[in-house]
VOFI-377240 format. One line per field, with one value per residue (C-alpha): x negated, y negated, z; residue in three letters. Coordinates in nm, 2 decimals. Example, Ala and Ser with C-alpha at 12.3 -4.5 7.8 and 13.67 -1.06 7.14 Angstrom:
<sites>
east <- (-1.23 | -1.37)
north <- (0.45 | 0.11)
up <- (0.78 | 0.71)
r <- (ALA | SER)
</sites>
This chain:
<sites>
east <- (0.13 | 0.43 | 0.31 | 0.32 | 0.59 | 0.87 | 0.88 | 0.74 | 0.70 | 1.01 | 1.16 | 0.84 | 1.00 | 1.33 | 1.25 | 1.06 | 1.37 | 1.46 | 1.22 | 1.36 | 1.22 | 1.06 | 0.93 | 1.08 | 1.27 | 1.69 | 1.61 | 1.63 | 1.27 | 1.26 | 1.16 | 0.83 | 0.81 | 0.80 | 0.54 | 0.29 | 0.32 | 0.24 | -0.09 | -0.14 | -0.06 | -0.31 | -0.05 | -0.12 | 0.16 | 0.03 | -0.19 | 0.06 | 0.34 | 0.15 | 0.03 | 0.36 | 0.51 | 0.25 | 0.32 | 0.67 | 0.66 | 0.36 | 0.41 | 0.55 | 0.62 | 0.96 | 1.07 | 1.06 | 1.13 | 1.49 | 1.60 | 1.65 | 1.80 | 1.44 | 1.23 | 1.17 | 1.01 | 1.05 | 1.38 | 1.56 | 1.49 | 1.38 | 1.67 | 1.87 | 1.97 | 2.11 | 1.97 | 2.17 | 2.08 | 2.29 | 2.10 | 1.97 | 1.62 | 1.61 | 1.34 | 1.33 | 1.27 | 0.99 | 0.82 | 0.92 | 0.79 | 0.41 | 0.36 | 0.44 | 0.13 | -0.05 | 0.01 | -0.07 | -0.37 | -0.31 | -0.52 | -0.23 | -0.36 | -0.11 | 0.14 | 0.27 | 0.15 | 0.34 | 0.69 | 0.69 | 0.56 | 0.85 | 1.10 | 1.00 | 1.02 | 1.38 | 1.48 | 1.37 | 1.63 | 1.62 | 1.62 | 1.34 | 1.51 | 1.51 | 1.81 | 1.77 | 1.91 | 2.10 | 2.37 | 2.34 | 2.31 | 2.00 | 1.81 | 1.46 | 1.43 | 1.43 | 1.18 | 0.95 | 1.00 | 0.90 | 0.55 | 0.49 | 0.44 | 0.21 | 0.02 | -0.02 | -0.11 | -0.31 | -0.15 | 0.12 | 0.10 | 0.44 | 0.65 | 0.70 | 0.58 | 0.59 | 0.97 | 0.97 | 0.78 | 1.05 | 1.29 | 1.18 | 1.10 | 1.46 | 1.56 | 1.37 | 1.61 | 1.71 | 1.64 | 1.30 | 1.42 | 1.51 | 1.78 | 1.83 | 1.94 | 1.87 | 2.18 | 2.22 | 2.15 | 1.83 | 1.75 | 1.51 | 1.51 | 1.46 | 1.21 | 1.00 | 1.04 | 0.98 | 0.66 | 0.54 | 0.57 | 0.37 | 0.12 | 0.08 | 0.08 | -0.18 | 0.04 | 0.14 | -0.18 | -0.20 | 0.09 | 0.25 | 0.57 | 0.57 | 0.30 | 0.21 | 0.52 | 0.76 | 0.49 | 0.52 | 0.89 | 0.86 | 0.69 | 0.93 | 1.24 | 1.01 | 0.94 | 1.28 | 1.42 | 1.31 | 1.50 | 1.33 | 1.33 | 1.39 | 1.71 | 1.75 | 2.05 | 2.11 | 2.33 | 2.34 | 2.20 | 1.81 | 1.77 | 1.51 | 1.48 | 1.37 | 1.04 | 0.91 | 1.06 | 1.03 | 0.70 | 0.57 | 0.61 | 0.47 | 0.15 | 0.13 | 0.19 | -0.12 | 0.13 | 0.13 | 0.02 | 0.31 | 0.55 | 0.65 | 0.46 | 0.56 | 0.92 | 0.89 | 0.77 | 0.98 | 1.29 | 1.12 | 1.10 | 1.45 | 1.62 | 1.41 | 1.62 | 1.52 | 1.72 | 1.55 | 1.30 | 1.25 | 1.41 | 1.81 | 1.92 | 2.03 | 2.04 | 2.25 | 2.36 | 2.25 | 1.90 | 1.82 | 1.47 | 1.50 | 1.42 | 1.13 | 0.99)
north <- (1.51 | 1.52 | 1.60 | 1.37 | 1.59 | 1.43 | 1.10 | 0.85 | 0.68 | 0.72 | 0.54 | 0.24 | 0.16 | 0.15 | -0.03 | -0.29 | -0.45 | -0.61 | -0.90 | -1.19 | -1.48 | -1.66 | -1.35 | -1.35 | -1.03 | -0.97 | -0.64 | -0.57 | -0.47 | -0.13 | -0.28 | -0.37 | -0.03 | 0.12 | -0.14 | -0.05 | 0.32 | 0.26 | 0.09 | 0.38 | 0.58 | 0.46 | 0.33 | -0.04 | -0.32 | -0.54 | -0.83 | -1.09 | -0.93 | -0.88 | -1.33 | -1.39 | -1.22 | -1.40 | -1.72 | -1.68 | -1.64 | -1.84 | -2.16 | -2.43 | -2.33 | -2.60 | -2.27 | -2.03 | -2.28 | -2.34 | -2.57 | -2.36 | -2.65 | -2.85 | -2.51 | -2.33 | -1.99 | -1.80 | -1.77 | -1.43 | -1.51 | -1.82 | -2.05 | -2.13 | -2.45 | -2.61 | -2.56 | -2.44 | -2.61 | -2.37 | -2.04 | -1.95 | -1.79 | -1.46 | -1.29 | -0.94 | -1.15 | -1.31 | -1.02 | -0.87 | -1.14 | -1.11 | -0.76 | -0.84 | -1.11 | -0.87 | -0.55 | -0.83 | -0.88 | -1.28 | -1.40 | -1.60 | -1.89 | -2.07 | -1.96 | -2.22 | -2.06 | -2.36 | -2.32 | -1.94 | -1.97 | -2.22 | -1.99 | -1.69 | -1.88 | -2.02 | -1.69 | -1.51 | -1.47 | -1.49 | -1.11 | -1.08 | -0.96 | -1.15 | -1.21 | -1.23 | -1.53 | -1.80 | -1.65 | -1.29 | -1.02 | -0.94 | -0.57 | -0.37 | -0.41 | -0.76 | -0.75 | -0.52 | -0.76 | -1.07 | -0.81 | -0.78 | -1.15 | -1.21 | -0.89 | -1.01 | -1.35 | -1.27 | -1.44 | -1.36 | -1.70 | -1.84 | -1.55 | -1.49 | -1.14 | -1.01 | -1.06 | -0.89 | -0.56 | -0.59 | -0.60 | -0.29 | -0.11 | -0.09 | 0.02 | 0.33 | 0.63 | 0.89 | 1.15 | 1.00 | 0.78 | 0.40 | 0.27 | -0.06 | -0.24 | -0.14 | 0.12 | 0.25 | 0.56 | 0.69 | 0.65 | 0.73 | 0.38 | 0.19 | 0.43 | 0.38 | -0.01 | 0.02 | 0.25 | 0.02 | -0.29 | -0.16 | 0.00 | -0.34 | -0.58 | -0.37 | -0.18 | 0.17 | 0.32 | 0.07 | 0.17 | -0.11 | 0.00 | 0.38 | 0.56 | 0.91 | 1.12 | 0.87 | 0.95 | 1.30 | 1.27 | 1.05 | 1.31 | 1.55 | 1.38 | 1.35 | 1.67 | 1.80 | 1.57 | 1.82 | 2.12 | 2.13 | 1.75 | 1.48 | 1.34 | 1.02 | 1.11 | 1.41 | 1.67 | 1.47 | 1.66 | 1.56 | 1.27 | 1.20 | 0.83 | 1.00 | 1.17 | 0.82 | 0.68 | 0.94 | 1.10 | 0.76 | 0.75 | 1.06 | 0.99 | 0.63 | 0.87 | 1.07 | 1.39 | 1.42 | 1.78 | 1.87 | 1.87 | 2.14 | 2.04 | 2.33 | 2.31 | 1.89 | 1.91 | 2.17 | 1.96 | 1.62 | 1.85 | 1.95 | 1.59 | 1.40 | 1.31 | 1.53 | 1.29 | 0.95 | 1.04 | 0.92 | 1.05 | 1.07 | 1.11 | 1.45 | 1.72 | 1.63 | 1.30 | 0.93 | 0.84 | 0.52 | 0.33 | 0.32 | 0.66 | 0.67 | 0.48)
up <- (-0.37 | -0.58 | -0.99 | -1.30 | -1.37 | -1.17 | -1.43 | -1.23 | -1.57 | -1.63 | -1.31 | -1.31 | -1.65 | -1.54 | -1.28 | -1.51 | -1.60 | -1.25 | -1.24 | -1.37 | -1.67 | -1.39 | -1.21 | -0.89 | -0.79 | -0.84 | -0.70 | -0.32 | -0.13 | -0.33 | -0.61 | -0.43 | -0.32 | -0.66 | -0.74 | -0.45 | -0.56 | -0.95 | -0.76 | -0.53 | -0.84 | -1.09 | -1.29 | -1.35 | -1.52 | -1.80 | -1.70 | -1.84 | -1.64 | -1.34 | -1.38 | -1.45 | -1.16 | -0.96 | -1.05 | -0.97 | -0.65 | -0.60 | -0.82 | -0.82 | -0.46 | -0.39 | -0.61 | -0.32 | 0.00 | 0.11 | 0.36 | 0.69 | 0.90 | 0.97 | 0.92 | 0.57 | 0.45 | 0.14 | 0.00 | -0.19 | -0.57 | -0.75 | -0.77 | -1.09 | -1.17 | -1.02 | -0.71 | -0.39 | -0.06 | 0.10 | -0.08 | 0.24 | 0.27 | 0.43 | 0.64 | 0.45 | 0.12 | 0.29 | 0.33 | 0.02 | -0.15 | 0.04 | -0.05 | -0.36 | -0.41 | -0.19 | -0.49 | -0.78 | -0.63 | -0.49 | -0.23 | -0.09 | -0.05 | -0.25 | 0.03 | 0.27 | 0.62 | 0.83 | 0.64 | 0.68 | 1.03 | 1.11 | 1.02 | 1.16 | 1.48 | 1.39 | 1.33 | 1.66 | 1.91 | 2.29 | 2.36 | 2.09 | 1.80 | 1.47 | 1.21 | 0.87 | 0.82 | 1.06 | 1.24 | 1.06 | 1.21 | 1.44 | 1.46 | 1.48 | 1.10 | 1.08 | 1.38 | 1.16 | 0.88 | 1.10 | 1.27 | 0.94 | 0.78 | 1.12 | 1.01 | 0.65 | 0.72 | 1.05 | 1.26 | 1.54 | 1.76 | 1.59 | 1.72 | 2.12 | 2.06 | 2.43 | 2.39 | 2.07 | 2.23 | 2.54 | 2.29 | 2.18 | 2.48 | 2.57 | 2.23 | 2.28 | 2.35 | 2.59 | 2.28 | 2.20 | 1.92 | 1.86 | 1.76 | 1.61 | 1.94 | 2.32 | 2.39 | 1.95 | 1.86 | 1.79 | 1.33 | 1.14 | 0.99 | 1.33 | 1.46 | 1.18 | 1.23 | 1.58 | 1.58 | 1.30 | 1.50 | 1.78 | 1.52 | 1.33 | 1.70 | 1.82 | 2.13 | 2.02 | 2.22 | 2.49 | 2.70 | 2.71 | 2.57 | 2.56 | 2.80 | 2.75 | 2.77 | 2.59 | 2.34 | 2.31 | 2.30 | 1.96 | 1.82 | 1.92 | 1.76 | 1.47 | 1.43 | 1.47 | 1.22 | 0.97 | 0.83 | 0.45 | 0.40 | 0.68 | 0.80 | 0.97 | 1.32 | 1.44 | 1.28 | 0.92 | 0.60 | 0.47 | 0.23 | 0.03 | 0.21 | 0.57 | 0.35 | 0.42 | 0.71 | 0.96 | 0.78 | 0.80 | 1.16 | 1.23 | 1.05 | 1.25 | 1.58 | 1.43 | 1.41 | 1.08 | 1.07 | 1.26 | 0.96 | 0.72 | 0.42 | 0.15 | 0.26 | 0.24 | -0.15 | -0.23 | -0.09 | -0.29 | -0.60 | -0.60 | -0.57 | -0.87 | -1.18 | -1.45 | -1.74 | -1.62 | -1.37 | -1.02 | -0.74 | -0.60 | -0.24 | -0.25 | -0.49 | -0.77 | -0.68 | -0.87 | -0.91 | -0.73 | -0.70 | -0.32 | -0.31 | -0.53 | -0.22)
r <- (UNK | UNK | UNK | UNK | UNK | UNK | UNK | UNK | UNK | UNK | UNK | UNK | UNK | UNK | UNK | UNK | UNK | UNK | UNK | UNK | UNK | UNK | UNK | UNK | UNK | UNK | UNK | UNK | UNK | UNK | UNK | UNK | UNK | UNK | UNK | UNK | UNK | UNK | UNK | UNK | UNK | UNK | UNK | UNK | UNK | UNK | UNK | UNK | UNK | UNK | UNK | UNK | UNK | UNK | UNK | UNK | UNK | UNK | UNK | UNK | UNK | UNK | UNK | UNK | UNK | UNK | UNK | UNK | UNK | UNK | UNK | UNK | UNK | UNK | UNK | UNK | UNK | UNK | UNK | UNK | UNK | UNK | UNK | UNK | UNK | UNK | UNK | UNK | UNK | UNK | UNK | UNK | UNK | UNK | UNK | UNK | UNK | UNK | UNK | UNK | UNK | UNK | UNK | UNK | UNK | UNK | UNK | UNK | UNK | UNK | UNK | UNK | UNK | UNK | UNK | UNK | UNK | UNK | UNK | UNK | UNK | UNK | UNK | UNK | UNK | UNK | UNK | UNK | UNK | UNK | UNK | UNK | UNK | UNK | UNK | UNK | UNK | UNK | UNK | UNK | UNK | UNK | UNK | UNK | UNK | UNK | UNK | UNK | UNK | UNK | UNK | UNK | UNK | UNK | UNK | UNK | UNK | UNK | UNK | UNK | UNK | UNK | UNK | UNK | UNK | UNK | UNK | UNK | UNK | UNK | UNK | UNK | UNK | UNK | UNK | UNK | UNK | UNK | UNK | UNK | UNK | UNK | UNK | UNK | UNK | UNK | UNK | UNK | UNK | UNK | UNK | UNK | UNK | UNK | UNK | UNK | UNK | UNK | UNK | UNK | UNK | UNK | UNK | UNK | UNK | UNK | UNK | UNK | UNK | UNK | UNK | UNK | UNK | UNK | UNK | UNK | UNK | UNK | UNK | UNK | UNK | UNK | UNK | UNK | UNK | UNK | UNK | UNK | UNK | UNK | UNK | UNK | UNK | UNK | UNK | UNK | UNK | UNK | UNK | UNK | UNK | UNK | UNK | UNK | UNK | UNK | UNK | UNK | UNK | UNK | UNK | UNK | UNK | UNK | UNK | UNK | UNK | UNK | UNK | UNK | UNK | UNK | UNK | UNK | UNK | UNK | UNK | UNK | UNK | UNK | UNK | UNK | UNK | UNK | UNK | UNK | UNK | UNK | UNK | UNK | UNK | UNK | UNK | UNK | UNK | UNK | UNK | UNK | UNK | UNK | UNK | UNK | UNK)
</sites>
């Protein structure tokens, strides 16, 4: 594992800033990223922080809904006064904002299972995918987002989930890969969101998407994604980011020991921020809580 030495304190303070009075999150998903590792850490936030960023997302729930046509689920922040009908909700908040009761410790049972339910299933589209948001934009990470509320609240019956595993059968690669659509190219990113949605639905070993040799061939592009650190396309320089994304997915693909370990710290070692701690994308460039993730 990485040492104290690379500030972690220092970024988990900087970090500490981004949740607003009410306790919902300005920030984009990072922040809850830096939040699960000061758990996994041993770090722990104060107690009246941690209530208060519970109840903000929890209480008074009308807080977190917005109108989605006739369906609701959570929204991106806690709205202002006054309040926007048109501040739509958005699917990566709605997950952002589980994991988030899930690393303060809530049992969720405050959350409104039907309204989230209903719009996941307003969001799906008829290839499978999921967008964000009405008429945005529609990709693999948005289908991770949607596999992953139905993981965290057990339940998968409100999404049409053999369209979202053909939807990603035929985003799988000639290289090995997935891209974000059926016919992209092959990043990090998507494979990860891919590999993860057939780890967390139950089908990455039943061969009902990828058999055997499609298998082997994930690995590979894995694997060969690494020169010191990881790199998420072919032929583009390692980023700190990819450490995760495409180390994740190797150690869901039970391939973990395939990697370069030394050369992967080393790489990790040489891109933290040594005035404010955390980590930057490459050497030398601006630190950024994403990549502390």
């Amino acid at each position: 594992c990485v040492p104290s030495s690379c500030g972690f304190r220092g970024s988990l303070s900087s970090s500490a800033q981004l949740p607003d009075a009410l306790g919902g999150f300005i920030a984009p998903p990072e922040v809850t990223a830096i939040l699960g590792a000061a758990s996994k850490s041993g770090e722990s936030t104060d107690g009246t922080e941690r209530s208060s960023a519970q109840e903000g997302l929890t209480e008074p729930f009308d807080g977190i809904l917005s109108e989605l046509g006739d369906e609701m689920h959570l929204k991106m922040r806690v709205a202002e006064e006054p309040w926007c009908r048109y501040d739509h909700a958005q699917l990566s908040q709605t997950y952002v904002a589980l994991c988030s009761l899930l690393i303060l410790g809530d049992d969720l049972q405050k959350v409104d299972r039907k309204s989230v339910f209903s719009g996941l299933k307003a969001l799906q589209m008829p290839d499978g995918s999921f967008c964000s948001h009405l008429e945005s934009e529609s990709d693999m990470r948005f289908v991770y987002c949607a596999m992953a509320v139905c993981y965290i609240l057990n339940d998968f019956s409100a999404i049409d989930l053999q369209r979202s595993l053909n939807f990603i059968r035929k985003s799988f690669c000639y290289d090995g890969g997935f891209g974000q659509r059926p016919l992209l190219e092959s990043h990090g990113g998507s494979t990860y969101c891919a590999v993860a949605c057939l780890a967390l639905s139950g089908h990455l070993w039943d061969g009902s998407v990828l058999n055997a040799k499609q298998i082997e061939r994930l690995k590979r592009w894995c694997v060969l994604k690494q020169n010191d650190g990881f790199h998420g396309r072919a032929n583009k320089p390692d980023d700190s980011c990819y450490a995760f994304w495409v180390g994740a997915t190797l150690k869901m693909l039970d391939a973990y020991s395939l990697i370069d370990r030394d050369a992967l710290r080393s790489f990790l070692l040489s891109v933290q921020d040594q005035r404010i701690g955390g980590f930057c994308k490459f050497e030398d460039s601006n630190y950024s809580e994403y990549f502390v993730l």
